[in-house]
C-alpha positions in Angstrom: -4.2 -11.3 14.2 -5.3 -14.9 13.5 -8.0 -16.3 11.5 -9.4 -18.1 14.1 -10.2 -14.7 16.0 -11.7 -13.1 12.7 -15.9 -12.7 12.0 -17.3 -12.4 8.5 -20.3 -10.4 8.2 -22.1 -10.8 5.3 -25.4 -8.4 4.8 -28.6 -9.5 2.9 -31.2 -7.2 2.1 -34.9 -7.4 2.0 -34.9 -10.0 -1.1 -32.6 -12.5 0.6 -30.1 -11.9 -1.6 -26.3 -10.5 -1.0 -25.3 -7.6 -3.0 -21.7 -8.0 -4.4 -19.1 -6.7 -2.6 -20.9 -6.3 1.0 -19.5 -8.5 2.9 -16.2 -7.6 5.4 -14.5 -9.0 8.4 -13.9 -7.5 12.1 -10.6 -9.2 13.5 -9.3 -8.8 17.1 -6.6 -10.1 19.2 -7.9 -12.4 21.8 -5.6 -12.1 24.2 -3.4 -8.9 25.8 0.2 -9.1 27.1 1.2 -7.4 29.9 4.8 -6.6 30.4 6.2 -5.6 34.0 8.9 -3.4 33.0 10.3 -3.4 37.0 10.5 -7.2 37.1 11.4 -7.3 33.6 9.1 -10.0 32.6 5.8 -10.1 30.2 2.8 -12.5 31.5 0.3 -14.4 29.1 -2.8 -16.4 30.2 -2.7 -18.3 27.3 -1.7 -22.1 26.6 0.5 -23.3 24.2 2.0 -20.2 22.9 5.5 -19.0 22.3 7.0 -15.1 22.9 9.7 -13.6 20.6 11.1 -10.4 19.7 11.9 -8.6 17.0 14.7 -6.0 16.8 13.7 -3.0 15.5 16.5 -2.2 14.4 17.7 -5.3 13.0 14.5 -7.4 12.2 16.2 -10.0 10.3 15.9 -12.6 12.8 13.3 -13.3 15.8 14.4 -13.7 19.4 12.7 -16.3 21.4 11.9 -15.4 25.1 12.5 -17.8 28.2 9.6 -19.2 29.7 8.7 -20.9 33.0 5.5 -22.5 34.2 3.7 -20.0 35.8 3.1 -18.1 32.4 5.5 -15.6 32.5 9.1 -15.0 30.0 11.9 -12.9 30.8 12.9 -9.4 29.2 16.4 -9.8 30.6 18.0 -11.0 28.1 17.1 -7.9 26.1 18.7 -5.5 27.9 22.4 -6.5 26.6 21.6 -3.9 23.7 20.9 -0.5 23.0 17.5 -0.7 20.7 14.2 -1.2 21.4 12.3 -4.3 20.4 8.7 -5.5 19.5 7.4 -9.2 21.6 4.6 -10.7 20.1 3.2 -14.1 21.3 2.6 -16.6 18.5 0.6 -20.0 19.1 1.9 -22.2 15.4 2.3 -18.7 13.1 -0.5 -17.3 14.2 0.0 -13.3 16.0 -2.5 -14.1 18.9 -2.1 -11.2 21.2 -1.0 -7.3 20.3 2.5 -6.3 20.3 4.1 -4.4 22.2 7.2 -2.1 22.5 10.0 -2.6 25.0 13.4 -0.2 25.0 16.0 -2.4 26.6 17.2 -0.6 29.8 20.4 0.2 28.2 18.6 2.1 25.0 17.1 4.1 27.9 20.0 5.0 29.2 21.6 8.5 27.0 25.1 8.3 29.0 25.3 4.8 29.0 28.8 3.3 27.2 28.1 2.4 23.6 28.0 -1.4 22.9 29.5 -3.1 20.0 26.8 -2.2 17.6 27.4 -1.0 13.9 26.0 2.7 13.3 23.0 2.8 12.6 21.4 3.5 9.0 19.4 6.4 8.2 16.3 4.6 8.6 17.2 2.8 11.7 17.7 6.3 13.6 14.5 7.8 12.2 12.7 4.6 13.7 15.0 5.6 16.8 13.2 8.6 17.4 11.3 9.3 20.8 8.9 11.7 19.6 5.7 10.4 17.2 5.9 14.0 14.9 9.8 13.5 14.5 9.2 10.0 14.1 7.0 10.1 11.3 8.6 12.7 9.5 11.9 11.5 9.4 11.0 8.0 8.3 9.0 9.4 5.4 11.8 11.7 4.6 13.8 9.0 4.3 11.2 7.1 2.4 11.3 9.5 0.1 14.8 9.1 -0.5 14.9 5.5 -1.1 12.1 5.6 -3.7 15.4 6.9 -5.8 17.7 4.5 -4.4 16.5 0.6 -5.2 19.8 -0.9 -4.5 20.2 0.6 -1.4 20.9 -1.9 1.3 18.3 -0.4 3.7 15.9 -2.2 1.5 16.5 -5.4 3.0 15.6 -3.7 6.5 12.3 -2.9 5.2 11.2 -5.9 3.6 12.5 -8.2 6.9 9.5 -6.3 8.4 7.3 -7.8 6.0 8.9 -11.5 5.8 7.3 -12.4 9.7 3.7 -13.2 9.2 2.1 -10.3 11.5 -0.7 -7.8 10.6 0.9 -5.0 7.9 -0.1 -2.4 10.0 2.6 -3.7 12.9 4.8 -1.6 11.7 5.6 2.7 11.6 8.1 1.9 8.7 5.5 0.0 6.3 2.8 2.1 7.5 4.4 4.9 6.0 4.5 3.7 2.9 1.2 4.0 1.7 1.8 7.7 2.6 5.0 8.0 0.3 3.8 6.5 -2.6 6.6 6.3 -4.8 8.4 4.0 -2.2 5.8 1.5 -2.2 6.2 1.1 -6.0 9.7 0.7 -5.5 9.6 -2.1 -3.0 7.1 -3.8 -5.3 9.6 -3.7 -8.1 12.0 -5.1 -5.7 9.4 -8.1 -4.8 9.5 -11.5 -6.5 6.0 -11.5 -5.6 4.2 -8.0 -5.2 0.7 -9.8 -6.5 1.4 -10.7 -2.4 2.6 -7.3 -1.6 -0.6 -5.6 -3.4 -2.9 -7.8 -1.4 -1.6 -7.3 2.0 -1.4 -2.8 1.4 -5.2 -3.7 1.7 -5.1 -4.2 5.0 -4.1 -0.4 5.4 -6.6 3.2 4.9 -5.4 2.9 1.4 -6.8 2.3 -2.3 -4.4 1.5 -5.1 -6.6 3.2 -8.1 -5.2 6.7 -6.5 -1.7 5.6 -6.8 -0.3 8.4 -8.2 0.6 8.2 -11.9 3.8 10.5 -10.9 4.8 8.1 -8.5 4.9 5.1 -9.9 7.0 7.0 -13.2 9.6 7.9 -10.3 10.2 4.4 -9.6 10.0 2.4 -12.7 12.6 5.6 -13.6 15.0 4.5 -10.8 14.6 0.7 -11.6 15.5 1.7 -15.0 18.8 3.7 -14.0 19.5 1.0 -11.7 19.2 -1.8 -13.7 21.7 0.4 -16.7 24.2 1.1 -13.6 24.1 -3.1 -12.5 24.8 -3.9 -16.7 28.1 -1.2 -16.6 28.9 -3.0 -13.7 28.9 -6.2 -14.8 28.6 -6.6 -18.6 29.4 -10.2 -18.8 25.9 -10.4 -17.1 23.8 -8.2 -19.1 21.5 -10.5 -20.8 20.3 -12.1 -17.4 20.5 -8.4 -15.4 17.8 -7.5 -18.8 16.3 -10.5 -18.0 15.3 -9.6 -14.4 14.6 -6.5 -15.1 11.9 -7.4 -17.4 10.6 -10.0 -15.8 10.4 -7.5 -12.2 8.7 -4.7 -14.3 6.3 -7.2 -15.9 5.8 -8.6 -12.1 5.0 -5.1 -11.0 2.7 -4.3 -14.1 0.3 -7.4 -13.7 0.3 -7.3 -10.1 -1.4 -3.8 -10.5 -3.3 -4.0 -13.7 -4.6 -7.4 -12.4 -5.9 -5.7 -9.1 -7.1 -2.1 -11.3 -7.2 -3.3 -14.9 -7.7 0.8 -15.1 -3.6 0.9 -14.2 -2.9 -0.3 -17.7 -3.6 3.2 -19.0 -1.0 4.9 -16.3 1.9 2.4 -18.2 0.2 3.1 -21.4 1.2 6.7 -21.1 3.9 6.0 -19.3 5.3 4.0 -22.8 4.2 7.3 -24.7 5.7 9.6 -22.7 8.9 8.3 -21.6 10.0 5.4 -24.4 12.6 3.2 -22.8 11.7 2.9 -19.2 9.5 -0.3 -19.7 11.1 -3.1 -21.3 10.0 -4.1 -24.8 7.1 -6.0 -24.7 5.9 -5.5 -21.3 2.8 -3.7 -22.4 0.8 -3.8 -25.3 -1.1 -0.2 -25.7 -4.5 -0.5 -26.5 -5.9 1.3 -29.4 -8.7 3.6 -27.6 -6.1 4.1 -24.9 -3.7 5.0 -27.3 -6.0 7.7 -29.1 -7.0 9.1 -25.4 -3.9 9.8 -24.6 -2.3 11.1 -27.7 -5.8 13.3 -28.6 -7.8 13.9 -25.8 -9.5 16.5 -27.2 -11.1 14.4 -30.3 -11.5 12.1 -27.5 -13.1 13.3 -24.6 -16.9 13.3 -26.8 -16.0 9.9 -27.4 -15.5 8.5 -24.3 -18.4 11.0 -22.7 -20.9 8.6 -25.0 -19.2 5.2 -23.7 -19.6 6.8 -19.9 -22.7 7.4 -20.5 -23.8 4.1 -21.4 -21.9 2.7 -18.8 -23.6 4.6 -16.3 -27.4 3.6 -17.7 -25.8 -0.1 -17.5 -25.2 0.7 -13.7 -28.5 2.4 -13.2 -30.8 -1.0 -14.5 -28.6 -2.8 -12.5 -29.3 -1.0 -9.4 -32.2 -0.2 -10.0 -33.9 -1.3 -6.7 -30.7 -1.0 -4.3 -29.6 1.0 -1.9 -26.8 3.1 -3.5 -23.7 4.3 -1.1 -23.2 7.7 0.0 -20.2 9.6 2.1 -19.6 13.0 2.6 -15.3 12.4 2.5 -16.2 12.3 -1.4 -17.5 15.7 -1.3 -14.0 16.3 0.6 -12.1 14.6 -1.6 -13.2 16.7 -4.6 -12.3 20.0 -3.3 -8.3 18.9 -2.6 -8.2 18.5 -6.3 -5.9 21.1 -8.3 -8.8 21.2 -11.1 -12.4 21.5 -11.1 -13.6 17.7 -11.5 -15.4 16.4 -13.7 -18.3 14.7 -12.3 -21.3 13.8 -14.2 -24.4 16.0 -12.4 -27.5 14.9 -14.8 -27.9 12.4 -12.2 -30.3 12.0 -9.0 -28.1 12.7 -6.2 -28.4 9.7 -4.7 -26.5 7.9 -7.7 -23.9 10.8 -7.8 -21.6 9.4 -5.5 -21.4 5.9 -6.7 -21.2 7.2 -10.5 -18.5 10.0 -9.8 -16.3 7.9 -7.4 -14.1 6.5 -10.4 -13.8 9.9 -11.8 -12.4 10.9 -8.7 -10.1 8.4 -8.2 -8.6 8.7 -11.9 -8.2 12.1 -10.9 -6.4 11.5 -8.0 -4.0 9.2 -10.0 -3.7 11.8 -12.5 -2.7 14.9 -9.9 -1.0 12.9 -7.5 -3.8 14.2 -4.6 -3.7 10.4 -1.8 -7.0 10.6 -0.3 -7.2 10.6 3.4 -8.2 7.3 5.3 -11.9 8.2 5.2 -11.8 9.6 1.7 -10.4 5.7 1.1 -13.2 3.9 2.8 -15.8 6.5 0.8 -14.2 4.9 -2.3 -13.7 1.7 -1.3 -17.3 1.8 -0.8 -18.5 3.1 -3.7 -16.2 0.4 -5.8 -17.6 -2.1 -3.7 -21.1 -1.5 -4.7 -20.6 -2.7 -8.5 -16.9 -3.1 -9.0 -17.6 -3.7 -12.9 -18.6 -0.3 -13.4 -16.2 1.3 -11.3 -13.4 -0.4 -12.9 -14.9 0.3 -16.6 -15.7 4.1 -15.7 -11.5 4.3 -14.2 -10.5 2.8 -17.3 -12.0 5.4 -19.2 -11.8 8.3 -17.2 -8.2 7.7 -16.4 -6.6 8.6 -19.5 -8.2 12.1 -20.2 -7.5 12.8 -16.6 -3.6 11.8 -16.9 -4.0 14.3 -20.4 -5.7 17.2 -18.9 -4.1 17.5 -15.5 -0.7 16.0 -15.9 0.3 17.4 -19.4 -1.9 20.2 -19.5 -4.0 19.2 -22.3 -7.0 20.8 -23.0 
């Protein structure tokens, strides 16, 4: 996808004026390959661009494609090996057409003699798989492993995928994160720059206030173990192995506070609840965080009277807009293990937009990912006035983490 093949829409209403948050971009691909897998070449109508491959299996490294004049590159040189690969065309860095999937003739063959190819990894034969269902399932499973397992060398397999600059959502593999949430907190850990990371996820049916609060525990846990197991290792080292550490945690905790400022109240309890994990001085607890999470029955009046002025705050702001609404909220409430708590002294044309952060704390709380239109409704509702959504998480979010996680009353 390239920028110059990108249009920004940007609404106005009656007023002339442009209400925050409204504007968004349709992007396309402007050009289409077409591979001839019987004369095992790919044609491209397009000037000045180049065609590489990227091993699926092994996406390390690109593999340029032979050209000749009449716009066409060879796939032979593909079929020496036994995986299946992805060509893109590039013009400069840009991704100007869609990729496309071609299994070398020798990956297609089940009796053909093995080449000299290292076995594959776990992940590597889940991509492998023919069939979408098994696909899917067993690269999530194995997803789900790895959330446990930061050192694991499989890692780097993953984050090749993301060093090319092509659309997020190229890949199955990184797709399937946002869909095994524990993962992608452990590949941001492993990031020196998941700020970078947390903007591209984005791109993807996907809303970061509803990462789970259970999830990201899991892998600040396993950074934690893995960063004791590295020191035992290698004490002569330990002072710069607690140096990373701290400065990857801290990485991870500003990258998602700076994008929910909410998120400080999931490591706030995280600091309560599980002493140790987080390096000292990573987080600084505030004070009405710290009394919502430690009494959240003195404190639920409390923050009902802060909501509540929060939410007449909204209401003069808005008053003459046109306020959101999408029925995947009304979805979105009934997955949730506990009855919500929604504020209902409302007209029900403000409920959506005022209840939408309650929701989402929720969500982080119980660990429920909303569905890719149950993202957009969000998205949408934050997008309207993103101060008071992010005010509203913030205080919501604790006393959901209390009630629902830790059974607090």
């Amino acid at each position: 996808m390239t920028v110059d093949a990108k249009v920004n829409i940007q609404f106005v209403d009656e007023a002339g004026r442009t209400p925050p948050n409204t504007r968004f971009a349709v992007a396309h691909f402007g050009a289409e390959l077409d591979i001839d897998r019987r004369a095992k070449v790919v044609r491209l109508a397009e000037p000045d661009v180049e065609l590489v491959a990227l091993d699926l299996q092994a996406p390390t490294t690109l593999h340029p494609l032979a050209s000749d004049a009449q716009g066409t590159w060879s796939l032979r040189s593909l079929d020496d090996t036994t995986t299946s690969w992805m060509v893109f065309a590039r013009r400069g860095s840009a991704v100007i057409a869609a990729p496309k999937l071609y299994a070398s003739q020798a990956s297609e063959q089940v009796d053909a003699a093995p080449l000299d190819n290292p076995e594959p990894s776990p992940l590597q034969q889940a991509i492998g798989l023919v069939r979408f269902e098994d696909r899917r399932a067993a690269i999530e499973h194995r997803l789900r492993e790895l959330a446990t397992l930061p050192g694991d060398s499989e890692w780097g397999h993953l984050e090749a995928f993301l060093s090319h600059d092509f659309p997020i959502s190229t890949f199955e593999s990184i797709r399937a994160l946002i869909r095994v949430p524990a993962a992608l907190c452990t590949l941001l850990l492993r990031s020196p720059h998941p700020q970078i990371l947390v903007e591209r996820f984005e791109d993807l049916p996907f809303i970061w206030c509803c990462l789970p609060f259970a999830s990201i525990l899991t892998a600040l846990d396993a950074h934690h173990t893995h960063h004791r197991s590295l020191i035992a290792q290698h004490p002569n080292f330990a002072n710069l192995l607690a140096e990373d550490h701290k400065r990857k945690t801290r990485a991870f905790v500003d990258a998602l506070t700076q994008h929910a400022p909410g998120f400080g109240v999931i490591f706030a309890a995280i600091e309560l609840r599980h002493p140790g994990i987080l390096p000292r001085g990573v987080i600084d607890i505030a004070r009405d965080t710290h009394f919502a999470l430690t009494q959240p029955a003195l404190a639920a009046g409390h923050l009902s009277n802060l909501q509540t002025q929060v939410v007449d705050d909204l209401r003069r702001r808005h008053a003459d807009s046109h306020w959101p609404h999408h029925d995947a909220l009304d979805s979105l409430a009934k997955r949730l293990p506990a009855p919500t708590t929604e504020l209902r002294d409302l007209p029900e044309y403000q409920r959506p937009v005022v209840n939408a952060p309650l929701l989402a704390a929720q969500c982080a709380a119980a660990g429920v990912l909303p569905e890719p239109l149950e993202a957009y409704a969000l998205r949408l509702c934050q997008g309207f006035d993103p101060t008071f959504f992010d005010e509203a998480y913030r205080l919501a979010l604790p006393l959901a983490i209390s009630q629902l996680t830790w059974g607090a009353p």
